[in-house]
matplotlib code that plots the C-alpha trace (Angstrom):
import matplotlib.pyplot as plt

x = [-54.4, -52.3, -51.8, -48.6, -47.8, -45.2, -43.7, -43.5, -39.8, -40.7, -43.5, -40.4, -38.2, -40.6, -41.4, -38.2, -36.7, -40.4, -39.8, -36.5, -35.2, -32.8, -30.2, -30.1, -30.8, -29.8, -32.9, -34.6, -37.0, -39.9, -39.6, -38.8, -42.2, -44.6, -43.4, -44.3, -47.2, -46.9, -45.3, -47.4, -46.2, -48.2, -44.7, -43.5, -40.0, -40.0, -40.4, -37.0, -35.9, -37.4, -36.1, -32.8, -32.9, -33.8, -31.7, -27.7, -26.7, -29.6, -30.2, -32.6, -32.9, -33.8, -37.5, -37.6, -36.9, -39.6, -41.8, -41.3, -41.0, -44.3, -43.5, -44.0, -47.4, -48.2, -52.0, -55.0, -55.7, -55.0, -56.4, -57.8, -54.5, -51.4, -49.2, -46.6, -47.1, -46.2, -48.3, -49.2, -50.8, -52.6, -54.3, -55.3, -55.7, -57.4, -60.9, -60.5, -60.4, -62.8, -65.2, -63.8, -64.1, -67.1, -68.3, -66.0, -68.5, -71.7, -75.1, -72.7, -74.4, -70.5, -71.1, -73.6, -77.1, -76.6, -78.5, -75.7, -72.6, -72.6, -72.7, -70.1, -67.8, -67.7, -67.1, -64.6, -62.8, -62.5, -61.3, -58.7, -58.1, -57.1, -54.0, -53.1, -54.5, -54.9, -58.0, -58.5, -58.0, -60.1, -62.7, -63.3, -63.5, -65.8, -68.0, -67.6, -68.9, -71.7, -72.9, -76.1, -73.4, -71.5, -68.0, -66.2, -68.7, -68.1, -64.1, -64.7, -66.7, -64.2, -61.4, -62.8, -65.1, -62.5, -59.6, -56.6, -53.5, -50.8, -48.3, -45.0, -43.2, -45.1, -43.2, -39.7, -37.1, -35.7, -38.4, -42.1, -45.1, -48.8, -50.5, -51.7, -53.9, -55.1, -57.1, -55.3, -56.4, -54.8, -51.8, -51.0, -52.7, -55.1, -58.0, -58.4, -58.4, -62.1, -61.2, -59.4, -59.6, -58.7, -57.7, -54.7, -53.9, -54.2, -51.4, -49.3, -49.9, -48.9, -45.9, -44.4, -46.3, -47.5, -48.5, -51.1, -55.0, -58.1, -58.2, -54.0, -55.3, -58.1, -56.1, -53.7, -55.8, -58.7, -61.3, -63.8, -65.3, -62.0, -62.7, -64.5, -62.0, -59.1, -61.7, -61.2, -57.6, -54.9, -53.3, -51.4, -52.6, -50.5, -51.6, -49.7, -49.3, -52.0, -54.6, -55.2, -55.4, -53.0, -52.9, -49.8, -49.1, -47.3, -44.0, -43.9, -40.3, -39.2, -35.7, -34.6, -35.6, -31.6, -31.0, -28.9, -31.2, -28.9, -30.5, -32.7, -33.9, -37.3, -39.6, -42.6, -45.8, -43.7, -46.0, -44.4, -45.1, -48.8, -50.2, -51.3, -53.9, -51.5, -48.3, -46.0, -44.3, -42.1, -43.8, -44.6, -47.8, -45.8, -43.6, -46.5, -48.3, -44.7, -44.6, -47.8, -48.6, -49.3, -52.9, -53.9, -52.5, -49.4, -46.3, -42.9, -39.8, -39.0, -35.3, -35.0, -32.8, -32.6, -36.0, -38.5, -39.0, -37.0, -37.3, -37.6, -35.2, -35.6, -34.1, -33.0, -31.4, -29.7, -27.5, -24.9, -25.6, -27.9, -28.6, -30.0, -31.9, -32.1, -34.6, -34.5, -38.1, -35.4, -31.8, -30.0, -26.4, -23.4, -23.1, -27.0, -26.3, -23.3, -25.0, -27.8, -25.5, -23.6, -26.6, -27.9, -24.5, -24.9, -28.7, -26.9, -25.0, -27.6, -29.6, -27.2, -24.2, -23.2, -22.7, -23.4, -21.6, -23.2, -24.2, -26.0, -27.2, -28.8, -31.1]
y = [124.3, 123.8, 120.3, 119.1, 118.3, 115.4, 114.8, 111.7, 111.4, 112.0, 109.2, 106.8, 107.6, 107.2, 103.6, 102.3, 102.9, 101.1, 98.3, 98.1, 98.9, 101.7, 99.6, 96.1, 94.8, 92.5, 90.8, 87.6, 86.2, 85.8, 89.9, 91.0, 89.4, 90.4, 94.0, 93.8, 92.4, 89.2, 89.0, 87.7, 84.2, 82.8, 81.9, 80.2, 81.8, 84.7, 85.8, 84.3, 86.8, 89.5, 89.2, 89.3, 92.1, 93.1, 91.5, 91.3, 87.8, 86.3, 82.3, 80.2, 78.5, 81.6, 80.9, 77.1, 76.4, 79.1, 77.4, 74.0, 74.8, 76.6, 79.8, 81.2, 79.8, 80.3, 81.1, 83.1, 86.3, 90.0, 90.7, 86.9, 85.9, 83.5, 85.1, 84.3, 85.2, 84.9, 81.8, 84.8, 87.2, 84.0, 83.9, 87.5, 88.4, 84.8, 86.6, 89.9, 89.0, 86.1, 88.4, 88.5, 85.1, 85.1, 88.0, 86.5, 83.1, 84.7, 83.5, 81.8, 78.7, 77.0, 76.1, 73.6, 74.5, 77.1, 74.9, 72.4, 74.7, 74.1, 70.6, 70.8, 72.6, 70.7, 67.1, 69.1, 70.3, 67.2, 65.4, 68.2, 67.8, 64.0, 64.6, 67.7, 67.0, 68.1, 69.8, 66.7, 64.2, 66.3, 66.3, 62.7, 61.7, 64.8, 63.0, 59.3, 60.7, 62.9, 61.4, 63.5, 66.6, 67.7, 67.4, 70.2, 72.2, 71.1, 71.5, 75.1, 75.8, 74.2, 76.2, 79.7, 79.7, 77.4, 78.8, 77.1, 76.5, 75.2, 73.4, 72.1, 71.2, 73.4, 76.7, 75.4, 76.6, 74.2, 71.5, 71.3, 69.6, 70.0, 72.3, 70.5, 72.4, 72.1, 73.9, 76.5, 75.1, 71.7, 73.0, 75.7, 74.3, 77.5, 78.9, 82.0, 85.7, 86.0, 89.6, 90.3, 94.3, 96.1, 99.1, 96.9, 95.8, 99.4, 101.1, 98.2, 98.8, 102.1, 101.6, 99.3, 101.4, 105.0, 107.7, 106.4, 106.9, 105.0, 103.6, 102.4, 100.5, 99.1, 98.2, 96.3, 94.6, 93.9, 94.6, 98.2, 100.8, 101.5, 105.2, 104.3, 102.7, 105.4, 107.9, 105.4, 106.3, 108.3, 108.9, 112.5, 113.6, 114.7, 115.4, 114.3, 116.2, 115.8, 116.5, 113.3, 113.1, 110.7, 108.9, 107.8, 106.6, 109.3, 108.2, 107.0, 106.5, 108.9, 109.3, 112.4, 112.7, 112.9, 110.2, 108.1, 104.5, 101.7, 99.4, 96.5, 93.4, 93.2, 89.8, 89.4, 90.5, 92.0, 93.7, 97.3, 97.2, 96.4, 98.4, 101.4, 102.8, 105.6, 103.7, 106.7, 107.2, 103.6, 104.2, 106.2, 105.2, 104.2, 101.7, 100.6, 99.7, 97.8, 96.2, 94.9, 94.0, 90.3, 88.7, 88.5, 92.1, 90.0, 92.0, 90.7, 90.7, 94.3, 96.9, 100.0, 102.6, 105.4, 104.0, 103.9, 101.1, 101.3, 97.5, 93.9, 91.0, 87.5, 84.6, 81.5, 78.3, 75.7, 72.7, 74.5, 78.1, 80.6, 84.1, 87.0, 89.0, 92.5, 94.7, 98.0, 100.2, 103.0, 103.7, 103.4, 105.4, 103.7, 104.0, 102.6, 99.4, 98.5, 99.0, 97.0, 93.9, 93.9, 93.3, 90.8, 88.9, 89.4, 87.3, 84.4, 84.1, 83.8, 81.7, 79.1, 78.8, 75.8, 73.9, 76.3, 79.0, 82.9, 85.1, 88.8, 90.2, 93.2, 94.0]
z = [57.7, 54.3, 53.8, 52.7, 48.9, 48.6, 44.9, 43.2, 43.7, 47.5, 47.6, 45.5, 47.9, 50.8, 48.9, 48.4, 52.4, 53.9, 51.1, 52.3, 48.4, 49.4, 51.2, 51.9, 55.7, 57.8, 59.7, 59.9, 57.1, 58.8, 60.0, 56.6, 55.2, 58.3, 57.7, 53.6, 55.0, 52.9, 49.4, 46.7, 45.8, 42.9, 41.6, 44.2, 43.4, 43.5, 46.5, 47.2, 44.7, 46.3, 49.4, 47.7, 46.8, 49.7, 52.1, 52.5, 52.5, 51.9, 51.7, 50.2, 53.7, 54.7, 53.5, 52.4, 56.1, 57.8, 55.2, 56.6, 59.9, 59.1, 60.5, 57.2, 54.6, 50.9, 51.3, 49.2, 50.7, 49.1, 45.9, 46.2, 45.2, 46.6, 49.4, 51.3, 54.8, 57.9, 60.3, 62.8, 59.4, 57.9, 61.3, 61.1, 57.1, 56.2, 57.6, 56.6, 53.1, 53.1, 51.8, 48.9, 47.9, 48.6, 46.5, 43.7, 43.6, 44.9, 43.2, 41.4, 39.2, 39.3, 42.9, 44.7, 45.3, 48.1, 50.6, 50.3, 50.5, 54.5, 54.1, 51.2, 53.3, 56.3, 54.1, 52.5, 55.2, 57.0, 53.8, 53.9, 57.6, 56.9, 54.3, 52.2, 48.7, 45.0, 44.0, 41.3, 44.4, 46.5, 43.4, 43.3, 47.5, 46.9, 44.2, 46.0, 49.2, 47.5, 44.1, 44.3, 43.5, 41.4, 41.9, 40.4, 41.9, 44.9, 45.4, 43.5, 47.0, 48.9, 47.3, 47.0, 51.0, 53.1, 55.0, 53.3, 52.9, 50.5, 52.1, 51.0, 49.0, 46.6, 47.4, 48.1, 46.2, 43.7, 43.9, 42.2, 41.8, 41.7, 44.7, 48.2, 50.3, 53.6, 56.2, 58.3, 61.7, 60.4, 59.4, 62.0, 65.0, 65.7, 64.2, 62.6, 64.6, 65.3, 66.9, 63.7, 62.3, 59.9, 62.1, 62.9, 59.1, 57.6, 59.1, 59.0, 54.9, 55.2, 57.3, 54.0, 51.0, 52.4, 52.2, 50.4, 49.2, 49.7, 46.3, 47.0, 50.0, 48.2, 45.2, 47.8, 49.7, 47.4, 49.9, 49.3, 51.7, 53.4, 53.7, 57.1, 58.7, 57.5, 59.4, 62.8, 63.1, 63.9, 60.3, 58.7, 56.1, 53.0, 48.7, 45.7, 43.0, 41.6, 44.9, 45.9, 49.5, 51.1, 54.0, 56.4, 60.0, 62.3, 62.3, 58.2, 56.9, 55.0, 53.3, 51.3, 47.8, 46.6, 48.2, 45.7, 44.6, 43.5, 40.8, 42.1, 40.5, 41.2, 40.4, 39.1, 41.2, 43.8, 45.5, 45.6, 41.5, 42.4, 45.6, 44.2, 41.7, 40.8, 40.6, 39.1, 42.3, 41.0, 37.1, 34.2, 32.4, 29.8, 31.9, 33.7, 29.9, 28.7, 32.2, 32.5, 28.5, 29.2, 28.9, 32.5, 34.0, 35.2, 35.4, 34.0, 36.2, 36.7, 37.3, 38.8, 38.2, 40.3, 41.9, 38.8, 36.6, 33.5, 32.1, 32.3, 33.2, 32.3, 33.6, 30.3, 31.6, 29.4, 30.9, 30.5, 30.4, 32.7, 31.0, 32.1, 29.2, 30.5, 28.0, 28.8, 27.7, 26.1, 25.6, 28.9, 29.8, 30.0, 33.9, 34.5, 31.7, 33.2, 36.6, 35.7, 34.2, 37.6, 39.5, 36.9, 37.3, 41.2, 40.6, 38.2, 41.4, 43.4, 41.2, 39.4, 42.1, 40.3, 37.4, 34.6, 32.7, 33.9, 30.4, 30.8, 27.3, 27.4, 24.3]

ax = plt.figure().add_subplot(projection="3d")
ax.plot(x, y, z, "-o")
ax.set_aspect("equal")
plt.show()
């Protein structure tokens, strides 16, 4: 049977309604993140800002109180990297992905002599069990309790093999400070899914990102030899394109490709920037190689317009002054710069309610 082509403006399209970029909703917090399946959170504001743009009427308290109500939990788990999630995916993700952990420090000379590690672990974890802590307090009860070791060794293993949290304030909006971590069974009450499957995580990724390939869902998740578990399930099948095969649960969202897509304000690492190995359905090459130029692969803050990436946005506070610096990769119409400056003036809103004067500049 002839299998369906889909264009890139039909995969954006398909994108932007499952990210929940084509028109603002009207749900609860905790709802919004278990269907991205998390929101990568290694700064701790922004996925605040992405759920603004996502969501009509959205608060702060919206996440800062999940968070400290712990319904919602900043945790390591795709790509090896910070998430926010919510308590019920921790539970299930947290040992899906622990393999990759451990194949990032396997053999590796940085941690204690492997017959050790258990031993490590355990000390660790109880010390963690007692009172969320630093990795430099951690480090030294770590070295005070086992002299014999070596301590930075030791909290590396505890850090990269333990099931961990990091709890707040670290993550609230508006307030700082250095990262605390404990153990999810501490912090949550339960212990990790131990019936936990990826047949239950896949289609949930392609329900917010699809249709997608293989190599997307690898690229999301971090984790390899996917093609197995794709071959477990119920899935359509479409192409790009280009003939890569693509993947997608039965009833996948779809919108029409004319559908009009009004300007968003994306943040950093939002994860609908990130998700994919072909990323043109939201990029050209070229905007993906402006977007992420930055030593470590980590994108800048991102606009849309008309659903594809078409610059960067920056966020400059004084005391007296909050600008937006909108830099678009080429000359932008009238209609999509003033577009573009309303929405940054919506996010100085959002942002700096108070006490200082609201300036967009667009370069």
């Amino acid at each position: 049977m002839p299998v369906e082509v889909l264009t890139s403006r039909e995969l954006n399209r398909a994108l932007l309604a499952r990210q929940l970029l084509l028109k603002r909703v009207d749900r609860p917090a905790v709802d919004a993140v278990e269907h991205l399946v998390g929101m990568q959170a290694q700064s701790p504001n922004a996925p605040y800002l992405g759920l603004w743009s996502r969501f009509d009427g959205f608060a702060v308290a919206d996440v800062s109180d999940a968070i400290l109500d712990r319904r919602l939990v900043r945790a390591s788990l795709m790509r090896g990297t910070i998430h926010l999630v919510s308590a019920r995916d921790c539970l299930l993700l947290q040992p899906l992905l622990r393999s990759i952990f451990a194949r990032a420090v396997q053999n590796s000379p940085l941690l204690p002599p492997p017959a050790e590690v258990d031993a490590v672990l355990k000390l660790a974890g109880d010390l963690l069990d007692e009172a969320p802590r630093t990795l430099a307090e951690l480090r030294v009860l770590l070295g005070e309790r086992r002299p014999d070791l070596d301590p930075e060794s030791m909290a590396r293993a505890a850090r990269y093999l333990l099931p961990l949290i990091h709890v707040p304030p670290k993550g609230i909006w508006g307030r700082g400070g250095q990262a605390r971590l404990t153990t999810i069974q501490s912090w949550l009450g339960r212990d990790v899914d131990p019936d936990a499957r990826l047949d239950a995580v896949i289609p949930r990724y392609l329900a917010a990102f699809g249709p997608a390939s293989v190599k997307d869902m690898q690229t999301w998740c971090g984790l390899t030899g996917l093609r197995d578990v794709v071959r477990r399930l119920d899935l359509r099948t479409f192409r790009d394109e280009s003939g890569t095969e693509l993947f997608d649960v039965p009833d996948g969202l779809f919108a029409d490709p004319d559908t009009a897509a009004p300007v968003r304000l994306l943040p950093e690492y939002d994860n609908c920037l990130r998700s994919h190995t072909d990323r043109r359905r939201i990029m050209t090459d070229e905007s993906r190689a402006a977007l992420f130029a930055t030593k470590n692969d980590a994108p800048m803050p991102a606009f849309l317009i008309d659903g594809f990436v078409r610059g960067t946005w920056k966020l400059d506070r004084t005391r007296t002054t909050a600008t937006a610096h909108i830099r678009p990769f080429g000359k932008l119409s009238k209609k999509d710069a003033s577009a573009v400056a309303a929405e940054a003036a919506r996010l100085l809103d959002f942002t700096d309610p108070d006490g200082r004067t609201h300036e967009v500049r667009l370069s």
